[in-house]
C-alpha positions in Angstrom: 0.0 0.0 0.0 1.0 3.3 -0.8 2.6 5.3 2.4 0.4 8.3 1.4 -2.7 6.4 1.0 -2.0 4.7 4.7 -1.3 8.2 6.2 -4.6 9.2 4.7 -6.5 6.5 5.6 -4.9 6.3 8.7 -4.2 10.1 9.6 -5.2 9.9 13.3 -2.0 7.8 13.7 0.3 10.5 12.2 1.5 14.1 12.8 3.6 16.1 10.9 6.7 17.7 12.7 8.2 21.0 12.2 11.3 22.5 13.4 13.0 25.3 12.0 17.1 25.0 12.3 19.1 28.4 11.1 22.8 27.4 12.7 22.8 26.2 16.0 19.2 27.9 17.0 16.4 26.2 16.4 12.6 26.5 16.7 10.2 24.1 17.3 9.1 21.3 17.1 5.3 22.7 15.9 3.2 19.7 15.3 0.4 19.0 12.5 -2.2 16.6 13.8 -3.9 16.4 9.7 -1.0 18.4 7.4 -2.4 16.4 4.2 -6.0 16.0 2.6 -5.7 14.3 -0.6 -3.0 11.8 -2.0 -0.7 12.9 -4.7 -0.7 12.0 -8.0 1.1 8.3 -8.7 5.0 9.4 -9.9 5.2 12.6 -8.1 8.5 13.3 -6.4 7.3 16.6 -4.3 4.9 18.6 -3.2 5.4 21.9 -1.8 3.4 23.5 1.2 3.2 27.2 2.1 4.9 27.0 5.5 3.0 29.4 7.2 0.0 27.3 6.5 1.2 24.8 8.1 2.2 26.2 10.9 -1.2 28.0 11.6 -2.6 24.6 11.8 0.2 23.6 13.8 -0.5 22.8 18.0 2.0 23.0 20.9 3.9 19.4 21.8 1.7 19.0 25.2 -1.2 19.9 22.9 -0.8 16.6 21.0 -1.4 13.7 23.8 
């Protein structure tokens, strides 16, 4: 099965992480209970988000238990 499909179908089982790293400061981790809504396309190699996006969907680390 298709990792994308599982995450999907499975999405309450998977959170996207974010941490921002410039150097040795970093910021973070933000974390994205459902980043993705629909599979991609079979073949394709990447898909870019708008960052803030995410991030405004994004909950604190004791938010996620």
């Amino acid at each position: 099965m298709n990792a994308a499909v599982f995450r999907l179908n499975q999405a309450d089982k998977f959170m996207l992480a974010i941490v921002m790293v410039d150097g040795e400061e970093f910021e973070g981790p933000y974390y994205v209970k459902t980043p993705f809504t629909a599979e991609p396309d079979f073949g394709v190699a990447s898909i870019n988000y708008d960052l803030s996006d995410l991030l405004s969907k994004a909950v604190a680390p004791e938010q996620t238990v």
